[in-house]
Each structure stands twice: as structure tokens, then as C-alpha cells.
C-alpha positions as CSV (number, residue, x, y, z in Angstrom):
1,X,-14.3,-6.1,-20.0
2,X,-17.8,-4.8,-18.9
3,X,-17.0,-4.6,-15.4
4,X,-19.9,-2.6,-13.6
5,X,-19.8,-3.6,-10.2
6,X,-17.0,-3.8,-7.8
7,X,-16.3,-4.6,-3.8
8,X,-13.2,-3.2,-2.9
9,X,-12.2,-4.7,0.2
10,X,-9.9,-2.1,2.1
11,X,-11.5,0.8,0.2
12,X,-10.7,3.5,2.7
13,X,-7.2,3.1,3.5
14,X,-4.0,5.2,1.8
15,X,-4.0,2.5,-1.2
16,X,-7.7,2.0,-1.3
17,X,-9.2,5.5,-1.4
18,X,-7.3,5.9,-4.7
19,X,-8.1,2.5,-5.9
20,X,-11.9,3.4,-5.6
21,X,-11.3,7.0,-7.4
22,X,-9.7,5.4,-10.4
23,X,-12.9,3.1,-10.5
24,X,-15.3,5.8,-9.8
25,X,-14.0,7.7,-12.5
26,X,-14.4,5.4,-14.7
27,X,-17.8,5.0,-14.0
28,X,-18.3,2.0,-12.1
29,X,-20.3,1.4,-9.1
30,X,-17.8,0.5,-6.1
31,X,-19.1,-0.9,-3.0
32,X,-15.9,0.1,-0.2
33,X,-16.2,-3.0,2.4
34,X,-15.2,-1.7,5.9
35,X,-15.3,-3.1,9.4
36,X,-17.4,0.2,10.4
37,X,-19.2,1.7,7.1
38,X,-20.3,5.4,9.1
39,X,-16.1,6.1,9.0
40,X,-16.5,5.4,5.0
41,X,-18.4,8.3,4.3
42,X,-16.0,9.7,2.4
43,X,-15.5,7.8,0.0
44,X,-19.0,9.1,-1.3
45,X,-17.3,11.9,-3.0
46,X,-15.4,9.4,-5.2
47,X,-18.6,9.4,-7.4
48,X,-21.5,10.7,-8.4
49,X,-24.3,10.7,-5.8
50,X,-24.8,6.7,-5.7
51,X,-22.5,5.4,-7.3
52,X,-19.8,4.3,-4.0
53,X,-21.8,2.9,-1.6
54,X,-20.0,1.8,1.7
55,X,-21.0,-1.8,3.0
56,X,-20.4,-3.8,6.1
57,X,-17.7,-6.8,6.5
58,X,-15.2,-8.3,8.7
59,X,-12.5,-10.3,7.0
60,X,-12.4,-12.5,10.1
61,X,-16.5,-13.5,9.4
62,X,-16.7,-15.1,5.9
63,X,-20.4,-14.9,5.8
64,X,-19.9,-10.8,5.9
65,X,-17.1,-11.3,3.1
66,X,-19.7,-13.1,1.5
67,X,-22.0,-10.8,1.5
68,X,-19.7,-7.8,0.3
69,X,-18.9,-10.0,-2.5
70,X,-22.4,-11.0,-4.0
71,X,-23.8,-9.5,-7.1
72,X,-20.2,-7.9,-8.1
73,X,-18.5,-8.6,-11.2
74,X,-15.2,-8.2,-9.8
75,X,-13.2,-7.9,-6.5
76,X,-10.3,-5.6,-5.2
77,X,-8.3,-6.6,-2.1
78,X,-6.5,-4.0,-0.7
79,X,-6.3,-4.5,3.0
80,X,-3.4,-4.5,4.9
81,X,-2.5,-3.6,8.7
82,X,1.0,-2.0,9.5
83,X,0.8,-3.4,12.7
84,X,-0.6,-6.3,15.2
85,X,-3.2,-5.4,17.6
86,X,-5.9,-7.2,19.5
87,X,-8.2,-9.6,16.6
88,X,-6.2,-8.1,14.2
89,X,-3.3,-10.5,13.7
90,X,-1.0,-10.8,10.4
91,X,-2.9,-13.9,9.5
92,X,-6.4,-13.3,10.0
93,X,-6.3,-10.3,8.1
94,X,-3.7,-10.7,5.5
95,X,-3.9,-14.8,5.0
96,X,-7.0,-15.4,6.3
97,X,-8.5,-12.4,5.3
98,X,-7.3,-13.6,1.3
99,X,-8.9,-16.8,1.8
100,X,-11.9,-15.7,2.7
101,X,-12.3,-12.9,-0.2
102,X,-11.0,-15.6,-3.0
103,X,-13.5,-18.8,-1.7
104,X,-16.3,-15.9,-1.5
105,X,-15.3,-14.6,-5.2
106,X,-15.2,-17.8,-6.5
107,X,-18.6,-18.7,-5.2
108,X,-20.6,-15.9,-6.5
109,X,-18.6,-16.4,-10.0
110,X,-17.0,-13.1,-9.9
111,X,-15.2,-12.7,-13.2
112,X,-11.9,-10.4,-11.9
113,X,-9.5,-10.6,-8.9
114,X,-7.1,-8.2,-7.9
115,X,-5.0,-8.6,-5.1
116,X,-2.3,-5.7,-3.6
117,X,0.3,-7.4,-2.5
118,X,4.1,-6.2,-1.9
119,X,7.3,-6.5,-3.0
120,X,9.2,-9.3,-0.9
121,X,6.0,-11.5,-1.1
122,X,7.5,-14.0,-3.2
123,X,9.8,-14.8,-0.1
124,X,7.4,-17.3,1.7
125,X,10.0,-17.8,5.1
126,X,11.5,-14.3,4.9
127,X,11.9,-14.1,8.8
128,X,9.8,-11.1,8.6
129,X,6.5,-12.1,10.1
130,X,4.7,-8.9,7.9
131,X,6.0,-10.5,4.2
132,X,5.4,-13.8,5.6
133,X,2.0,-13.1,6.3
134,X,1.8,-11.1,2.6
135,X,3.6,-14.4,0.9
136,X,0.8,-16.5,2.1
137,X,-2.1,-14.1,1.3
138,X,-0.8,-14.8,-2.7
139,X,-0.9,-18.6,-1.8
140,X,-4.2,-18.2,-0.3
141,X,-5.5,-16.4,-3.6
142,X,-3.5,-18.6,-6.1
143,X,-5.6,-21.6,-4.9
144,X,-8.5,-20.2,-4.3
145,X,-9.1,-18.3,-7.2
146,X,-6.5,-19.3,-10.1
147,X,-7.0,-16.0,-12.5
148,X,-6.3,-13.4,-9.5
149,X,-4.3,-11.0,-10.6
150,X,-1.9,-9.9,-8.3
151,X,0.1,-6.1,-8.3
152,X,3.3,-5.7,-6.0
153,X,4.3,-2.5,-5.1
154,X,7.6,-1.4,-3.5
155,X,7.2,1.7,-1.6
156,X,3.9,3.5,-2.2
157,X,3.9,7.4,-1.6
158,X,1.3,9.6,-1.6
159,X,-0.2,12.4,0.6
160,X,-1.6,10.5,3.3
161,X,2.1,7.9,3.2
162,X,3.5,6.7,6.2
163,X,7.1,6.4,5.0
164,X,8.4,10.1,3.7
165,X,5.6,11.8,6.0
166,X,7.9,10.3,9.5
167,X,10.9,11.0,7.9
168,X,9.3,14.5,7.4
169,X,8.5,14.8,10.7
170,X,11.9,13.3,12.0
171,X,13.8,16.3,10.1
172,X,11.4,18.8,11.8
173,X,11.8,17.1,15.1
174,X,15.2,15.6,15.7
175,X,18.8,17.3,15.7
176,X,19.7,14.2,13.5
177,X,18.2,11.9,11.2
178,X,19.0,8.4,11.8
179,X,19.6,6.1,8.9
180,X,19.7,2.1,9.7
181,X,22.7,0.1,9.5
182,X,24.8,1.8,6.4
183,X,21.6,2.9,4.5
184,X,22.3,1.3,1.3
185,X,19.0,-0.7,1.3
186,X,17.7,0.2,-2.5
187,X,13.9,1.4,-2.4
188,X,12.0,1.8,-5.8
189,X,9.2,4.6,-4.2
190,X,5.9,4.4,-6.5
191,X,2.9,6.8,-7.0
192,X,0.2,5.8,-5.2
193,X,-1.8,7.3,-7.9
194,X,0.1,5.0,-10.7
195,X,-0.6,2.1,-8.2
196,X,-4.3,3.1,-7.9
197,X,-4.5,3.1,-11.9
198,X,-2.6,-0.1,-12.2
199,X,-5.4,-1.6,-10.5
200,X,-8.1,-0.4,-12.5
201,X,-6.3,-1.0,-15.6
202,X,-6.1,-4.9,-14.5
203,X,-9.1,-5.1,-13.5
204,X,-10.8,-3.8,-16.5
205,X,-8.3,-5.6,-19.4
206,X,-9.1,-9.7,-19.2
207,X,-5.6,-10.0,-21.0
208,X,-4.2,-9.2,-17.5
209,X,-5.3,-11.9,-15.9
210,X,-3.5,-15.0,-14.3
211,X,-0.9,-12.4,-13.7
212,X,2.1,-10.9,-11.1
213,X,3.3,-7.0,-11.8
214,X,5.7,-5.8,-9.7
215,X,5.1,-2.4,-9.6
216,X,8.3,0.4,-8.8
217,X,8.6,4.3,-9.6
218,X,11.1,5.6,-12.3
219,X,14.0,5.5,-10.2
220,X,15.9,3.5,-7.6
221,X,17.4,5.4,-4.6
222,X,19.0,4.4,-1.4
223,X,17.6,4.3,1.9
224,X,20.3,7.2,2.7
225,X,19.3,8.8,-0.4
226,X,15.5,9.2,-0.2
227,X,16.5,10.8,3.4
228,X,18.6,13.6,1.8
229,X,15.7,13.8,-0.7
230,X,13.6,14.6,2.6
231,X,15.9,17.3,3.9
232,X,15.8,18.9,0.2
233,X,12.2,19.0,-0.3
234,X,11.6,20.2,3.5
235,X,14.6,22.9,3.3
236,X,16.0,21.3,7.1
237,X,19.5,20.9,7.6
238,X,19.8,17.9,9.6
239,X,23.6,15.4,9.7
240,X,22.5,11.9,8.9
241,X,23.8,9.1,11.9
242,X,24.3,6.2,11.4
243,X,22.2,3.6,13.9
244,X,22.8,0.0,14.8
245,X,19.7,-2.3,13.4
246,X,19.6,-3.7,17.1
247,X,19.3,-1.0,19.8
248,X,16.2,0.0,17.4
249,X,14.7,-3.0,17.2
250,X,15.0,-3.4,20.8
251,X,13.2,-0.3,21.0
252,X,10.6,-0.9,18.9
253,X,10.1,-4.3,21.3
254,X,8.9,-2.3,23.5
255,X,7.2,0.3,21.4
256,X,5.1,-2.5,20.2
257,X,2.8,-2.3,23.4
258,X,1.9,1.1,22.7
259,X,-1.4,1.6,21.1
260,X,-0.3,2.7,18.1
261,X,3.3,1.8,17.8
262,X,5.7,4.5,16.2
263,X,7.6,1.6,14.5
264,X,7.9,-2.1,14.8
265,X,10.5,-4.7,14.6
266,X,9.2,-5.8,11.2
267,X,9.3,-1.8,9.8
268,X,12.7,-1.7,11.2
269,X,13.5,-5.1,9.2
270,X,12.2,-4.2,5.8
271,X,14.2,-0.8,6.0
272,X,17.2,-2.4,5.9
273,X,15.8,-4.9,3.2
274,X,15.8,-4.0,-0.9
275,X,12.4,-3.4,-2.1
276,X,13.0,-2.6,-5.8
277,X,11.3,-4.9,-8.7
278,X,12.1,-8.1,-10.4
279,X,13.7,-7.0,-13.7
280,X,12.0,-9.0,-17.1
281,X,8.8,-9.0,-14.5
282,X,5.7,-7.3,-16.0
283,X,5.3,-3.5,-14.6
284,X,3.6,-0.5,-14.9
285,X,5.4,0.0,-18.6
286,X,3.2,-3.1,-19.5
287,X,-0.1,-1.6,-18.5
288,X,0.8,1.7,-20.7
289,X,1.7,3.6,-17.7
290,X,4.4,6.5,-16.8
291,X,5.1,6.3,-13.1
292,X,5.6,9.7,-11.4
293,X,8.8,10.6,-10.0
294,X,9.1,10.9,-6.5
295,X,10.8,14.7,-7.5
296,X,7.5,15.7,-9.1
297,X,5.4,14.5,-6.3
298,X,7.0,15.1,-3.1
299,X,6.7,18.9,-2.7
300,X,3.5,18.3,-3.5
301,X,2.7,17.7,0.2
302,X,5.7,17.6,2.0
303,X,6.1,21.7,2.1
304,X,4.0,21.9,5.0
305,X,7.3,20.5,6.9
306,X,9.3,23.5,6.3
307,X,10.8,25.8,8.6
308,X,8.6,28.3,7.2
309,X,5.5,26.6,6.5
310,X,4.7,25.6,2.6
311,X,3.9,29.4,1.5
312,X,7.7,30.1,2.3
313,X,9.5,30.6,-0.8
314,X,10.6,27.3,-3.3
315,X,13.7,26.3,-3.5
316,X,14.9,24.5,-6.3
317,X,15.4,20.2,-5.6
């Protein structure tokens, strides 16, 4: 398609900074839509000089969405908050927040909508407020803008992750490493950089739209499992323990009044959760890609975790 403009909405976090590269690099103009453009700058580097432009907009104010939105040929969402704090509630960003960018979108007759979603979003009344919140941001989108496509990652890992980065630091810190309930939840861990290009493949192929990929890395692993992965990559020695669901989520009650919580009960929830994709559902196979394994990539970053710092010598995985 002859995509040359495009608002990515969520532009600098983990997902969207790579999101904007894979545009960039394909030499599209990417305006990145913040809440505070001076903390976008950079995102600059993306592109040449020009080419990624940071803008202004709050998904709660539909006029700034608005805004974002006009003159683009197509739209990325990409936002998403780990946590609830102040304004920023599940709903206003997430299902408000989709609402807003798919009325705007349809509006200014953008041709192209792509909407990062999760796995579990297909699960409306999950009992986990954070899916919930995701299930209804796909509703929002379906009937606001009918050809969105929408990509649904399990776990994403990258450099800048949450996920292996704590357990990382859990190895280098703690005696132990805890692992919830039995830890025989299945996780599907994905590139962040196959997710990224995913998006830009969408976006730029027409045949992809009116679409739902669920998007998960060459291998499934266990929740026990991509712990011992951690303690290989990192070279720790740590036993794993077992730890009742409910003393932790009792925990992270409280935990939840800190400013920037450690974990919440909804983290605590979708680790004991399977988060692997739909088989017979479109994936990354269908948009010609080969996801990354989690092997390949992990040493990549998490060396500076070892006892000897990441020049200490390799050991084999």
C-alpha cells in the first residue's frame, strides 16, 4: 500500500520504539504521539533528520487524538499501562483510549489500523481487570473502525522487557527464586523485534486487513522453565520455591499504593494464566516471518546480570 504517513500512538514505550524503527526504516514519516513530546526526543534517531517527528496527545482528550491523527494515512496503537495510577485508569487508556483513536481514524479517513493487543483479549470477563480492559479496547476498535487489524502478542522480550529483566534481577538479589503456584503456566515469549515487524508488515499489506494474529515465539516453555532459562543465561545458582498465589497477591495489595508498584495483583494473575497462541489462528508464519528464539536473544542483554558482569567468560545455554 502506499502508506507515507503514520501516528503511532504509544510510540515511545518498549513495544512502540521498535514499532517506529521498523517504519522508519522503511522510509515512512512517523509522527510518535505522547502525553509529553520533550521525553520523545529519541525517537528522532529512528530516522533520518525529519522524518519522526514527536506530537502532542492525551488519549483521555479526543480533540488531541484528533489532532495526532489528521493528515496520516494510517494509525498504530500501541499504548498500554502495566499499572493504575492517578487519570490513568485501565479504561481511559486502554478502552477509552481505543475509542477515541478508532472514531478519530475513521473521521479523517485513515486507510490502515493497527491495534496491539494481547493474548487473553478474546476473554471479555476474564476476572482480570488488565485483559478485561484489553478485551474491550478490541470491541472498541471492531466498532469503530471495522478493518483494524489487530496483533496479539504473548509475552514480548526485548532489552528494555519487564518480564525476564525482574526475574534477572530476582536471581541476583534473592537466595531463591519464587515460582507461583506449581509453575506450569505455558508462556509462548516473542521477539519484540518480530512483533515490531509484524506491525509494519500489516500495516503496509491491505490483504491483512480485517484481521486477528496471535503472535508467539518458536517455542512454548513453562513458567518454571523460562526461570531456569534465567539462572542459565545469568550463570546464578539459585533453588526454585514454590509460592502460594495468595500470600503474593496479598502482597502486592499493598504494593499497589507504592508509586510504582513492583508487581500487581493482575501481574500476579496472568503468571499463573497460559499465554501461548490459538492454534489454526493466523501468526507471524503468515506474514513471512521467523520469530527469534528466546535462546538467541536473551544473552543478548541479560549478561550484565552475572556474577561477573557480561565480559566474564560465556558459558554454553
Amino acid at each position: 500500500m502506499d502508506i507515507r504517513q503514520v501516528t503511532v500512538f504509544g510510540g515511545t514505550g518498549f513495544l512502540g520504539r521498535y514499532i517506529v524503527r521498523a517504519l522508519a526504516s522503511r522510509g515512512v514519516r512517523v509522527r510518535v504521539a505522547v502525553r509529553r513530546p520533550e521525553l520523545a526526543d529519541f525517537t528522532r534517531i529512528a530516522g533520518d533528520v525529519g522524518q519522526v517527528v514527536a506530537v502532542q496527545a492525551n488519549l483521555r482528550f479526543p480533540s488531541s487524538v484528533a489532532a495526532a491523527v489528521a493528515g496520516s494515512d494510517a494509525v498504530v496503537n500501541a499504548v498500554g499501562i502495566p499499572y493504575q495510577r492517578g487519570r490513568q485508569r485501565y479504561t481511559a487508556v486502554h478502552a477509552d483510549g481505543a475509542r477515541h483513536i478508532a472514531e478519530a481514524s475513521t473521521k479523517a479517513g485513515v486507510r490502515r489500523l493497527i491495534h496491539m493487543s494481547g493474548l487473553g483479549a478474546q476473554q471479555p470477563r476474564s476476572g482480570n481487570a488488565f485483559v478485561e480492559s484489553k478485551a474491550q479496547a478490541e470491541h472498541e476498535m471492531n466498532r469503530a473502525f471495522p478493518s483494524v487489524t489487530i496483533l496479539r502478542p504473548s509475552v514480548v522480550f526485548g532489552p528494555e522487557d519487564k518480564f525476564f529483566n525482574r526475574l534477572a534481577t530476582a536471581a541476583r538479589l534473592a537466595p531463591f527464586m519464587p515460582v507461583f503456584g506449581d509453575g506450569q503456566a505455558k508462556f509462548q515469549p516473542v521477539y519484540v523485534g518480530d512483533v515490531a515487524e509484524a506491525a509494519a508488515r500489516t500495516l503496509l499489506d491491505k490483504a491483512s486487513a480485517f484481521g486477528v494474529y496471535e503472535l508467539g515465539g518458536p517455542r512454548i516453555y513453562t513458567y518454571r522453565e523460562l526461570v531456569e532459562l534465567t539462572l542459565r543465561i545469568t550463570h546464578r545458582q539459585r533453588r526454585l520455591m514454590s509460592v502460594p498465589v495468595w500470600p503474593v497477591k496479598f502482597a502486592a495489595f499493598f504494593a499497589e499504593f507504592l508509586p510504582v508498584p513492583p508487581i500487581t495483583r493482575d501481574q500476579v494473575d496472568l503468571m499463573i494464566r497460559d499465554n501461548i497462541a490459538t492454534a489454526g489462528r493466523p501468526s507471524l508464519a503468515d506474514l513471512g516471518i521467523a520469530p527469534h528464539t528466546a535462546e538467541a536473544i536473551l544473552p543478548m542483554y541479560l549478561d550484565r546480570y552475572r556474577a561477573g558482569g557480561r565480559y566474564d567468560l560465556i558459558a554454553p545455554i
